[in-house]
C-alpha positions in Angstrom: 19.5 13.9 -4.1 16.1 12.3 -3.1 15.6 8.9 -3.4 12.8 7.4 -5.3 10.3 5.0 -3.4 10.2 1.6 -5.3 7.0 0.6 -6.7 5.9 -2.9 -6.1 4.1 -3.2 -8.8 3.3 -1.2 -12.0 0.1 -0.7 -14.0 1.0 -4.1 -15.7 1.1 -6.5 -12.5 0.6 -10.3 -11.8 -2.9 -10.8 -10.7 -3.7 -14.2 -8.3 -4.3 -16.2 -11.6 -0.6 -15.6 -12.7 -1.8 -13.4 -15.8 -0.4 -10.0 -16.4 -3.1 -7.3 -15.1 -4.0 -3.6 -16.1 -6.3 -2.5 -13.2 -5.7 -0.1 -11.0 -8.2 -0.3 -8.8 -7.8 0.0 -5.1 -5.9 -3.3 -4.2 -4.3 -3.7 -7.4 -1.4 -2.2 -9.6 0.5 1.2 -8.3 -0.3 4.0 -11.1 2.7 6.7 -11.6 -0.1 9.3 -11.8 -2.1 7.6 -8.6 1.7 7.5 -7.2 2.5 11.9 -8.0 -0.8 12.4 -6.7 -0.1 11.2 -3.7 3.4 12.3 -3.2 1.7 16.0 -4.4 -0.6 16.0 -0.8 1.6 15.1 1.8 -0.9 16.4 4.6 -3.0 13.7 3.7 -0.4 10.8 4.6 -1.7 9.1 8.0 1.4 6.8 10.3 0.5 4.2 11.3 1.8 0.8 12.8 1.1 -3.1 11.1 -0.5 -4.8 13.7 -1.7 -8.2 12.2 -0.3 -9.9 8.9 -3.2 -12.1 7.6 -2.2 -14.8 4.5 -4.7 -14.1 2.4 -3.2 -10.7 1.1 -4.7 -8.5 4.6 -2.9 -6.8 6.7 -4.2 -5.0 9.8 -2.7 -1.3 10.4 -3.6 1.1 13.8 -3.1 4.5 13.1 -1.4 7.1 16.0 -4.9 8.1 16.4 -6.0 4.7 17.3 -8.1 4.0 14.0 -8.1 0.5 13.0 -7.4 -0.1 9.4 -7.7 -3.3 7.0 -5.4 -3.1 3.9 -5.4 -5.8 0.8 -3.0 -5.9 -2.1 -3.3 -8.9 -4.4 0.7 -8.8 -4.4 0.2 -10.7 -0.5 1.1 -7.8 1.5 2.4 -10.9 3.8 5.9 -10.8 2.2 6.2 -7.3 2.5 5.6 -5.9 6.2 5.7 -7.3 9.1 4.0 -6.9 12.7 5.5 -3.6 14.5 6.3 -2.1 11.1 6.2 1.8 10.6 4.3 2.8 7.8 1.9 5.5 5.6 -0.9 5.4 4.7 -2.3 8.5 1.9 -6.0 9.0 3.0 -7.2 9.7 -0.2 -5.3 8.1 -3.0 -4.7 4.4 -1.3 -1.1 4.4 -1.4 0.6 2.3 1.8 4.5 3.3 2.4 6.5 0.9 3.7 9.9 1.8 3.8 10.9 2.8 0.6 8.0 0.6 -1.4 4.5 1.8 -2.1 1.7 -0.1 -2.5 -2.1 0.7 -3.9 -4.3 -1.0 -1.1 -7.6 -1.9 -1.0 -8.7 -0.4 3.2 -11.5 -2.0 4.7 
């Protein structure tokens, strides 16, 4: 049986101000539809290794190409990978993979 990937957060998420949240946006809360989307296209998944952990929610990823990549998520992305950590990143709908977790990021 496949396992399911844990989602961080859901459409309802806590924002910085500790108030629930219903956005979606890049950077934001993980949408089930945003979430099949991406799981529907896996050609468009990139790997890539964390390179930097920033504390204010950034996180610096280097794709196997050598493309360097910001990524934000208002959850602190801090407490969640770590330098040298394998992960995925969906070119087109924003998704990061760590592990089993997905994330909707904000790239820069």
């Amino acid at each position: 049986m496949a396992q399911l990937p844990e989602l961080d957060r859901t459409a309802e998420c806590a924002c910085e101000s500790g108030e629930m949240c219903a956005d979606i946006r890049p950077g934001h809360g993980l949408h089930a539809l945003q979430l099949r989307l991406a799981s529907a296209t896996p050609t468009r998944w990139v790997d890539a290794v964390i390179v930097g952990v920033r504390d204010n929610g950034w996180v610096d990823a280097a794709t196997l190409d050598g493309t360097s990549v910001a990524l934000w998520n208002h959850g602190d992305l801090d407490t969640s990978v770590a330098q040298g950590d394998p992960v995925a990143l969906h070119s087109v709908y924003n998704v990061l993979a760590a592990g089993s977790r997905r994330f909707n990021v904000l790239s820069a």
